[in-house]
C-alpha positions in Angstrom: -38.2 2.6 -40.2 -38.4 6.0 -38.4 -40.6 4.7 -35.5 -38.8 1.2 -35.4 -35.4 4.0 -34.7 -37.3 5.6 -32.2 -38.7 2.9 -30.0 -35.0 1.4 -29.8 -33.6 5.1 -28.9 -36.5 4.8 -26.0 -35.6 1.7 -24.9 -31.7 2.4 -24.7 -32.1 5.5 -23.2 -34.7 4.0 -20.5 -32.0 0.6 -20.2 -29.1 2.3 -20.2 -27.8 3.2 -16.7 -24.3 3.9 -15.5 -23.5 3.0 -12.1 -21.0 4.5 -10.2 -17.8 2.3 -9.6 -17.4 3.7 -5.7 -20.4 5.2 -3.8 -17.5 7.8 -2.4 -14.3 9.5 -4.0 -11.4 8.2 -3.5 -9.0 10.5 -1.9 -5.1 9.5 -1.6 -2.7 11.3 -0.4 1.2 12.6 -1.8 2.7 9.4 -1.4 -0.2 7.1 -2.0 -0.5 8.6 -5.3 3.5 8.5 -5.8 3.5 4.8 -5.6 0.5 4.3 -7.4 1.5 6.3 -10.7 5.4 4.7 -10.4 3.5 1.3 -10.6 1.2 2.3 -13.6 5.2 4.0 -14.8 6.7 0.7 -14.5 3.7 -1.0 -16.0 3.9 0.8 -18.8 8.1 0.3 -19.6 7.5 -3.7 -19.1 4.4 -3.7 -21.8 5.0 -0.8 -23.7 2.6 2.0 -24.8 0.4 -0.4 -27.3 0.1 -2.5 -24.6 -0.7 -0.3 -21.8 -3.2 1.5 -24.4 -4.8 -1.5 -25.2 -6.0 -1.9 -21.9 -7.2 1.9 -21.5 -7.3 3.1 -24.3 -8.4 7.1 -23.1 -7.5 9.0 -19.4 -11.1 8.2 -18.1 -10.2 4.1 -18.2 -6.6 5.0 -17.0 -8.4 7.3 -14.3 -10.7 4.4 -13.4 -8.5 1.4 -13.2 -5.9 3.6 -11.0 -8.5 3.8 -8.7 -9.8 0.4 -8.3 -6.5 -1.1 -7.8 -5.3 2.5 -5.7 -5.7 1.2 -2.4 -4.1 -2.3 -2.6 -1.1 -0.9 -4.5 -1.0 2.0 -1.7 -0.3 -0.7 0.5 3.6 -0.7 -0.4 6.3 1.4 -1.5 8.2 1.8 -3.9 11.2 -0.4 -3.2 8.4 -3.3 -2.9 6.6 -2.4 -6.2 10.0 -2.3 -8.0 10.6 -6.0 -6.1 7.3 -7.4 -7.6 7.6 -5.4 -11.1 11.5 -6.6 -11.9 9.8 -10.3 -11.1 7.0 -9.6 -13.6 9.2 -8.8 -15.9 11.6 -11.2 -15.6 8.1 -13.6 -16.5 7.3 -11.5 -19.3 11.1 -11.8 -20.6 11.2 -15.7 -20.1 7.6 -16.1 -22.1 6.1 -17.6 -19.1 2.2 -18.0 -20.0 -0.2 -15.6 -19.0 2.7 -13.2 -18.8 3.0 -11.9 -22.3 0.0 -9.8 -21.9 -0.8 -7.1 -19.5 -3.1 -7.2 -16.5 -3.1 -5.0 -13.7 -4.7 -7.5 -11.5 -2.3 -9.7 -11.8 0.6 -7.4 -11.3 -0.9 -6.3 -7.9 -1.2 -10.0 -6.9 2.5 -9.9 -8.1 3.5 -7.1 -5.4 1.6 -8.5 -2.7 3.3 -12.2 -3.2 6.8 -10.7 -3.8 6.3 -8.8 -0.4 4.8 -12.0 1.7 7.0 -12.4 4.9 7.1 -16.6 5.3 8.1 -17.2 8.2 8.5 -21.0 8.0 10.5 -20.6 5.0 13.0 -18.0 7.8 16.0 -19.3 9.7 15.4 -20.5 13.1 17.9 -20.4 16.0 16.3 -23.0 18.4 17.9 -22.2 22.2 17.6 -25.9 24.2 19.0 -24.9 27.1 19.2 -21.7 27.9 21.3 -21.9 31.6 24.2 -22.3 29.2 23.5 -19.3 27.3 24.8 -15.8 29.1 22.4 -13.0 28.9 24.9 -11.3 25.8 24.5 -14.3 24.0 20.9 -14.9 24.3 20.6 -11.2 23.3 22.8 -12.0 20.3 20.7 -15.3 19.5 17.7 -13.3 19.5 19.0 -10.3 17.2 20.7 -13.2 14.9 17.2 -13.9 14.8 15.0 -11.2 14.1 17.7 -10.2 11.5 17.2 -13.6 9.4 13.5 -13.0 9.7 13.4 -9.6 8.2 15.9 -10.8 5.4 
């Protein structure tokens, strides 16, 4: 029995390799790492501390999950996040499946479809003819415009 336990201590010693999840550190800066811990905050009100746990369970998985999802949640700010996050909860609420249970993946998809600008879906002021249009009202057209696209 004592050489069987040695041969497999040899052979997961020799197997076992960790890899590194980035070749590089990630370095973020102030506000980078101000959005990304308010989304990991607002993760962890919406699922709860079993929950959140449950999906790193020690500070080395938190550690490591915040920064494989850091730069795409970097991406927005905090009015955004909190768009995206009162929409994933509102899922969660109704009992919408694949809601009930957290995953950060899908929660950063969540952000960056809550924050898609569509335009087609925008309000379109179409000028035919524009020798009936003085230069104040195109100008007023065009701001109508850009205002209903950024709505």
């Amino acid at each position: 029995m004592d050489n069987l336990d040695k041969i497999v201590t040899n052979v997961l010693s020799t197997a076992l390799i960790t890899p590194e999840t980035t070749p590089e550190l990630q370095i973020f800066d102030e506000q980078e790492r101000d959005v990304i811990g308010y989304f990991f905050a607002r993760l962890l009100t919406i699922y709860g501390a079993a929950e959140f746990k449950r999906i790193m369970p020690d500070d080395q998985s938190e550690k490591l999950t915040k920064r494989e999802f850091g730069k795409a949640i970097s991406k927005y700010n905090r009015p955004e996040i909190n768009k995206a996050m009162d929409w994933v909860k509102s899922q969660k609420d109704k009992f919408e499946q694949g809601w009930e249970f957290l995953s950060v993946g899908k929660c950063v998809g969540a952000i960056r479809e809550a924050n898609r600008h569509q335009a087609l879906h925008q309000k379109f002021i179409a000028i035919e003819d524009s020798s009936v249009v003085t230069k104040k009202e195109g100008a007023d057209l065009m701001a109508d415009m850009r205002k209903g696209l950024f709505e």
